[in-house]
N, C-alpha and C positions, 0 to 999 in steps of 0.2 A: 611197445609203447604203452603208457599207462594212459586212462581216461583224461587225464588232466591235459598232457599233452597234445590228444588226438583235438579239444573242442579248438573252434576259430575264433579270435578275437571278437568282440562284439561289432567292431566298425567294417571288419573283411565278410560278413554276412549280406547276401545280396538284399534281404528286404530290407534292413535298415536304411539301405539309401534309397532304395525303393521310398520308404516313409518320409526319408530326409525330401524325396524330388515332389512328391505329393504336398507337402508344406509346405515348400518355395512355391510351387503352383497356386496354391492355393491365397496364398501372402498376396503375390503379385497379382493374381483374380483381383484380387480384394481392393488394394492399389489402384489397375485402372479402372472398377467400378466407382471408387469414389470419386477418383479424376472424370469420369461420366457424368456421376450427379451431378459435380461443381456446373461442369459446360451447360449440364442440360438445365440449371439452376439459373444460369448466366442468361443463356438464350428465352426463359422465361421470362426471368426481370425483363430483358431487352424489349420482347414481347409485349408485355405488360404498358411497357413504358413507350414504346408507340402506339399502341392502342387508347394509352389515357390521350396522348399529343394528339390522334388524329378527332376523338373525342372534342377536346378542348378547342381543335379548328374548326371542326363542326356545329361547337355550340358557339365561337363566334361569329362564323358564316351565319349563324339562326340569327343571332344578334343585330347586324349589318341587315339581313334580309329586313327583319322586323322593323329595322330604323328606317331604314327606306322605304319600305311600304307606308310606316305611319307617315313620313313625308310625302311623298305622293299623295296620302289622302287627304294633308290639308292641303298642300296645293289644289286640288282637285276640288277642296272646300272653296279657296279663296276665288279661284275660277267662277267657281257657281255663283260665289258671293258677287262678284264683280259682273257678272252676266245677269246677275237677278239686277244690279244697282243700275246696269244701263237702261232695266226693260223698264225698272219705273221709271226712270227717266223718261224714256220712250213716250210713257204711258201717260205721266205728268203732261207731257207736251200735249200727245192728242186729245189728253182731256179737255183741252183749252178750246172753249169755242170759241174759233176763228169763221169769218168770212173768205172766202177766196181771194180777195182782195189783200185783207192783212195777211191771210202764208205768201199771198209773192212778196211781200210788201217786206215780211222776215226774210224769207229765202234773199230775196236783194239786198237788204242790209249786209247779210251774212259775206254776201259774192263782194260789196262794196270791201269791206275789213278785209278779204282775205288775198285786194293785190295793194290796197291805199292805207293810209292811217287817216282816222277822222276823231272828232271830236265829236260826244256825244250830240251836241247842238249840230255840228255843223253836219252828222251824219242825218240827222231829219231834215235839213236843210235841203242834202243832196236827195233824199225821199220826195220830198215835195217838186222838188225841181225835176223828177221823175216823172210827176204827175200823180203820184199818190196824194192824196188828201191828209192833211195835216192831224186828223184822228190818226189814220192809216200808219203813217208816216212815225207820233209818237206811240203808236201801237206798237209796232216794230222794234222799235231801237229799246222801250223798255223792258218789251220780251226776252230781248237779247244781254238788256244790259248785266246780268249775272255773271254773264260768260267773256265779258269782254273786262281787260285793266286798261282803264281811262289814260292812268299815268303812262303805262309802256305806250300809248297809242301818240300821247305827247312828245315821246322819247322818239320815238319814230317816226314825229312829222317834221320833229327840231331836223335833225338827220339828215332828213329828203331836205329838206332847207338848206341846208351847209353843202348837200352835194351837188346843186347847179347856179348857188349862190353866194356872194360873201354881207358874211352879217355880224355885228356888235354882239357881244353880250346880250347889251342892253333891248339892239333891236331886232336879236329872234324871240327873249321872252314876249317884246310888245306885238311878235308878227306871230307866232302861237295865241294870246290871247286874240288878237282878229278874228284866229281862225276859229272863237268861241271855245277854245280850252279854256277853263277855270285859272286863278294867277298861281290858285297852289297848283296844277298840274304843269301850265309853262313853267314856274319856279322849281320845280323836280325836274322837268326835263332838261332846263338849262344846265341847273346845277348837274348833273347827272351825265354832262356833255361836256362839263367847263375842262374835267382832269385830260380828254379827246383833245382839243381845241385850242390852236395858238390864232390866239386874237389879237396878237400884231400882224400874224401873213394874212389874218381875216381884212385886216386893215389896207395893206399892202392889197390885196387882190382887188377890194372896193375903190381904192384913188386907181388906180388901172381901169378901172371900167369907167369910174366918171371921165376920165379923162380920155376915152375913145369917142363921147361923143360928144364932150363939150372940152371948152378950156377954162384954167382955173391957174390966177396965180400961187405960190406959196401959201399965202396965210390964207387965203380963200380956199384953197384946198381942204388946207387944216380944219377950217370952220365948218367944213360941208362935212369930215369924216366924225367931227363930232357932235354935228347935229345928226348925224348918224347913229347916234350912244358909244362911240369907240371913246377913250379917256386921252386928255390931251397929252398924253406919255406913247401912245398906240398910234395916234394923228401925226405927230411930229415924226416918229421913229419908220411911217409908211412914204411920209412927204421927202424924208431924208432919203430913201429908199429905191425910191422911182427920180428921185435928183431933178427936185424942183429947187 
C-alpha cells in the first residue's frame, strides 16, 4: 500500500471530534451562562424593585406618623388653650369680691335658671322674695347675666305656658310681659312659637274650660274668647266646635 492510501480521512481521526465535543461544550457552557445572568439580572431588578416599594411604604408610614403627631400636638395645644380659658374664667370669678351673702345669692340664681325659666326682672324678684336684699339680689342676676339668653329664657316660659294652659297669641305675649320679659323678648318668643302653635285648638281648649265652671251663651262665649286676644275667626270656629 502506498503512503497516500495508508493516511485516515481527516473526519475518521479520534481527536478531531474529540475538538468537535469540546466546542459543542463549550458553546452550550456559554449559552446557559448567559441564560444565568439574564435570571440573576431579573431577580436583581425584582429585588431592586421591592426594596425601592418597601422604601416608599416606609417613607409614607414616616409621613402619616409625622401628620399625626403634628395633630396630636395641636389638639394637645387647643386642650391647654381651653383649659388655660376656663382657669381665667375661674379666676375672673374669684377675683370678684363678693360677700358671702352675694355667692349664695349667685349660686341661687344659678340653681333657680337651671329647673325654671325666669325673666331677668322677675328672677331678682324671686331673690328678693328669698330674702336676699335687693343689692344682693341685683348683685346676682347681673353677675350672671353674661351667661344667660333672656330671649331663650322667654322661649321657655311662653312653653311652660302653653303646657298646663290654653292662651291667645295675643294673651301669652301680654302674660310674658307680666312676667316682666321685655315686649321685644315676649315678641321673639311668641313669634318663635307661633310656626308650634294652632291657635284655633288654643281656642277650642280655652271655651272648654270657661265653660266647666261657668256658663255662657253663644255670643257671650265668643266675646269672652276674644277679650281673650283670640281673633273673631278662632272665637267662632271654637264656639262652633264645642257646639254652642
Amino acid at each position: 500500500m502506498s503512503e497516500q492510501q495508508t493516511k485516515k480521512k481527516w473526519y475518521k481521526k479520534w481527536y478531531v471530534w474529540v475538538i468537535v465535543v469540546l466546542v459543542i461544550v463549550v458553546i452550550g457552557q456559554s449559552g446557559d451562562d448567559a441564560e444565568v445572568a439574564d435570571e440573576s439580572s431579573e431577580v436583581v431588578a425584582e429585588e431592586e424593585e421591592a426594596t425601592s416599594e418597601e422604601e416608599t411604604e416606609e417613607d409614607a408610614n414616616k409621613e402619616d406618623e409625622e401628620e399625626e403627631d403634628v395633630s396630636n400636638e395641636k389638639e394637645e395645644a387647643s386642650n391647654e388653650e381651653e383649659e388655660a380659658s376656663n382657669e381665667e374664667e375661674v379666676v375672673e370669678e374669684d377675683d370678684v369680691d363678693m360677700t358671702m351673702s352675694e355667692e349664695n345669692a349667685v349660686q341661687s340664681a344659678r340653681d333657680y335658671l337651671n329647673y325654671s325659666a325666669f325673666s331677668k326682672e322677675g328672677l331678682i324678684g324671686q331673690l328678693e322674695f328669698e330674702g336676699y336684699t335687693s343689692d344682693e339680689a341685683e348683685f346676682a342676676v347681673d353677675h350672671i347675666d353674661s351667661e344667660v339668653d333672656w330671649n331663650e329664657q322667654a322661649i321657655q316660659s311662653g312653653q311652660s305656658y302653653l303646657d298646663y294652659s290654653a292662651f291667645s297669641k295675643q294673651g301669652l305675649l301680654e302674660q310674658l310681659e307680666f312676667e316682666d320679659f321685655t315686649t321685644e323678648q315676649a315678641t321673639h318668643a311668641v313669634e318663635h312659637l307661633d310656626g308650634e302653635v294652632d291657635w284655633y285648638e288654643q281656642a277650642v281648649k280655652s271655651g272648654e274650660s270657661y265653660l266647666d265652671y261657668s256658663s255662657f251663651s253663644r255670643q257671650g262665649l265668643i266675646e269672652q274668647l276674644e277679650f281673650e286676644g283670640f281673633t273673631t275667626e278662632q272665637a267662632t270656629h271654637a264656639v262652633d266646635e264645642i257646639g254652642l
